[in-house]
C-alpha positions as CSV (number, residue, x, y, z in Angstrom):
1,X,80.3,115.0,100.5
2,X,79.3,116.5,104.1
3,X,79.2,120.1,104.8
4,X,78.9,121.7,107.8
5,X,77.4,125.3,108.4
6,X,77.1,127.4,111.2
7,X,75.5,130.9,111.3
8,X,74.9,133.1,114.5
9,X,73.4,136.2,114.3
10,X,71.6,138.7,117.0
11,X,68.1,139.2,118.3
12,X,66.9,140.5,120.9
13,X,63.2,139.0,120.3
14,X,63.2,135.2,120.2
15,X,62.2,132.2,119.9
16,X,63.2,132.7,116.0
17,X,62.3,130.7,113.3
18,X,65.5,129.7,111.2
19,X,65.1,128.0,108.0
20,X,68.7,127.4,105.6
21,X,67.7,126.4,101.7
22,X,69.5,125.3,98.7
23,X,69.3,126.6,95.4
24,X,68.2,123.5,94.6
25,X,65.4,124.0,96.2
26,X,66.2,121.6,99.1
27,X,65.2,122.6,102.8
28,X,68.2,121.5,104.7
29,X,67.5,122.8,108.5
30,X,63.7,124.4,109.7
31,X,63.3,125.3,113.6
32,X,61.8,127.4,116.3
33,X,64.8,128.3,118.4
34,X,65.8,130.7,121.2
35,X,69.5,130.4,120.6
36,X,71.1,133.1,118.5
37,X,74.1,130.6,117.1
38,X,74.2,127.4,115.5
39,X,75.2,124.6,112.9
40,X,73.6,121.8,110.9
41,X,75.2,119.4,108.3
42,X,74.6,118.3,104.8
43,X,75.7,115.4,102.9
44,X,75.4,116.2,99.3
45,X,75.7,112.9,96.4
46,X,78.6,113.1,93.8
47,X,78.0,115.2,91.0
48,X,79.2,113.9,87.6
49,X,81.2,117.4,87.1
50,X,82.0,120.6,89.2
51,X,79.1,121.7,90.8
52,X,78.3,125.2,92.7
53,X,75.6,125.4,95.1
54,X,73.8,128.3,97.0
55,X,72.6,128.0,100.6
56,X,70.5,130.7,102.6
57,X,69.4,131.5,105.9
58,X,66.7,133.2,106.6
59,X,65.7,134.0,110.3
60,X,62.3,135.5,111.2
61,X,61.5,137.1,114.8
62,X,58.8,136.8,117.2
63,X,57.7,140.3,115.8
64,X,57.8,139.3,111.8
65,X,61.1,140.7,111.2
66,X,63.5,138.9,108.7
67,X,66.8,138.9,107.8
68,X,68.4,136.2,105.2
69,X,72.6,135.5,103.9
70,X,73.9,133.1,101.6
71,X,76.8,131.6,101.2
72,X,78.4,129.3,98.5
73,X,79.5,125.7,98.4
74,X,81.8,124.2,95.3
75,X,81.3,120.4,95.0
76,X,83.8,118.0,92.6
77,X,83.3,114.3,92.0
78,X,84.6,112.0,94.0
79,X,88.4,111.1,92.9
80,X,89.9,108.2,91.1
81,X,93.1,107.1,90.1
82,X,94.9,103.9,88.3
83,X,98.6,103.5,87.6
84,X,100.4,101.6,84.5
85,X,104.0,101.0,83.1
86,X,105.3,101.1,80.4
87,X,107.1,97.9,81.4
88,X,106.3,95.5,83.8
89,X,109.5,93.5,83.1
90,X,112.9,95.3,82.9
91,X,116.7,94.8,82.6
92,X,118.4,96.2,86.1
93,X,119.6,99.8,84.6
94,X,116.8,100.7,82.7
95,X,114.1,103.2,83.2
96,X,110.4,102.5,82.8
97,X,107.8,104.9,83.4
98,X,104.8,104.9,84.9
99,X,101.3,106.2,84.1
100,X,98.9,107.6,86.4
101,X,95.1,108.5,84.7
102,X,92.2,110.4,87.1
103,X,89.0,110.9,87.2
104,X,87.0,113.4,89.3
105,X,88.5,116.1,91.4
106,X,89.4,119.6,90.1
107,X,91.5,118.8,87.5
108,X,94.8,120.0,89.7
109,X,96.9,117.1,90.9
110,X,100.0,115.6,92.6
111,X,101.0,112.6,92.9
112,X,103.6,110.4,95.2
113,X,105.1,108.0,93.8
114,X,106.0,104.5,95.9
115,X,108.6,102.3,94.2
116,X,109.6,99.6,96.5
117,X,110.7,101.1,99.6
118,X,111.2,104.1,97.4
119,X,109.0,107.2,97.7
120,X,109.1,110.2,95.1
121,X,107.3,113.2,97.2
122,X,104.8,115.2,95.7
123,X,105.5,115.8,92.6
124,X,103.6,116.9,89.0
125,X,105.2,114.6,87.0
126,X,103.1,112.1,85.0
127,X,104.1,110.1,83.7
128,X,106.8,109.2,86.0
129,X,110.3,108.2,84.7
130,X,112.7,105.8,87.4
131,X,115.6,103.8,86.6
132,X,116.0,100.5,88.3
133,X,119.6,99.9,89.4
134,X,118.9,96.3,91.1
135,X,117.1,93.1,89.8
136,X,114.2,92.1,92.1
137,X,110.4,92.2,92.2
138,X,109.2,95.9,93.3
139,X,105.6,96.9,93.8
140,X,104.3,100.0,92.5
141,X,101.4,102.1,93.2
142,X,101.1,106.2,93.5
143,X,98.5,108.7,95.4
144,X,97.0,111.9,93.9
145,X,96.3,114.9,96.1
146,X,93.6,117.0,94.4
147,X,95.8,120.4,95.1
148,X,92.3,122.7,95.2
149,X,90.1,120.0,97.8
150,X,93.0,118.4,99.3
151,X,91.5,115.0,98.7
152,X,93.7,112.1,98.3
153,X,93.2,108.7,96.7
154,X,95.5,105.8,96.7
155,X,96.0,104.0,92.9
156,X,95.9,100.2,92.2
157,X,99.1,98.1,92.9
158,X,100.9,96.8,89.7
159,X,104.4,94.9,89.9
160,X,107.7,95.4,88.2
161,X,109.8,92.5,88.0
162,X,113.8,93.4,87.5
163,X,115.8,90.7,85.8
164,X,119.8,90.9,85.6
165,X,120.9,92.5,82.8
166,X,122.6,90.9,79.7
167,X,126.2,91.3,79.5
168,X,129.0,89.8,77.9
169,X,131.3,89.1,79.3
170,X,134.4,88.1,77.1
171,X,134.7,87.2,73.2
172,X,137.6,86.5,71.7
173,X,139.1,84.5,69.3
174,X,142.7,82.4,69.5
175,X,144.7,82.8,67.4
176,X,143.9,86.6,66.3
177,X,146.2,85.8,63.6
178,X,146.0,83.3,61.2
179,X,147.3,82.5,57.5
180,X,144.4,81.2,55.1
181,X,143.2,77.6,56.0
182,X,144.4,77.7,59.6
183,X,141.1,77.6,62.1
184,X,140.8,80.0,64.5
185,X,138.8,79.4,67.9
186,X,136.1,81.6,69.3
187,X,135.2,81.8,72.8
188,X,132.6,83.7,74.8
189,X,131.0,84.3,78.0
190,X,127.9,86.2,79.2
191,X,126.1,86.6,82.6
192,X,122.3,87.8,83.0
């Protein structure tokens, strides 16, 4: 994670010393300067959970004056995602569903949902119900959008396979009407 802050402030008495610390103890920017403005950046490691950090400025003048701010800086883990189904092989007219489980972020998710050339739009469903209407082999995968960082993360690619569904087609039996001992023919068909 990189942050970049920026401060400007007004003096009339330079070069200033500007120093901007972490409540973590961490000097992040030290300088002489002349300029009343500027910006530095910070790449801060993962944390395992939510994380809030402090930062402060502190600018002192030629003459030993000194003024300090703060500000505040809310870091998540990185994000994760993997998808499932429930089936990875389905009669065409079924639904399956799928699965998505996440790690890291805030906690507050959406997810898009690609089906084939099928997209679902953000949506917070999960899982994810669809009915497939045509027999073929469809790849699947989803992102998540943290809604609170706006990070996104693309899930692992699984495959559906959609096989033509079982139907039959006739059955019947000539003659319907018989007397006892008489034999009676059955005949069938099914497709799938």
């Amino acid at each position: 994670h990189t942050f970049q802050y920026a401060w400007n402030f007004r003096v009339d008495l330079t070069p200033c010393i500007v120093a901007v610390t972490s409540s973590q103890g961490h000097t992040l920017y030290s300088s002489s300067t002349s300029s009343t403005s500027g910006s530095a950046q910070y790449t801060y490691p993962a944390p395992s959970s939510k994380e809030t950090i402090t930062f402060y400025i502190t600018v002192k003048s030629s003459d030993g004056q000194s003024a300090s701010a703060q500000t505040s800086v809310t870091i998540y883990p990185a994000l994760s995602a993997t998808i499932s189904a429930s089936q990875t092989t389905i009669p065409a007219g079924s639904q399956d569903a799928f699965t998505v489980s996440v790690s890291g972020g805030s906690g507050s998710y959406e997810y898009d949902y690609y089906i084939g050339s099928y997209s679902s739009g953000w949506t917070t469903s999960n899982p994810y119900g669809y009915t497939f209407n045509n027999p073929g082999t469809y790849n699947v995968y989803a992102v998540v959008k943290d809604t609170v960082t706006g990070q996104t993360v693309q899930t692992n690619t699984i495959t559906v396979t959609v096989v033509a569904k079982l139907v039959i087609n006739s059955f019947t039996a000539s003659p319907s009407t018989v007397t006892q001992g008489q034999s009676v023919t059955f005949s069938w068909s099914f497709s799938g």
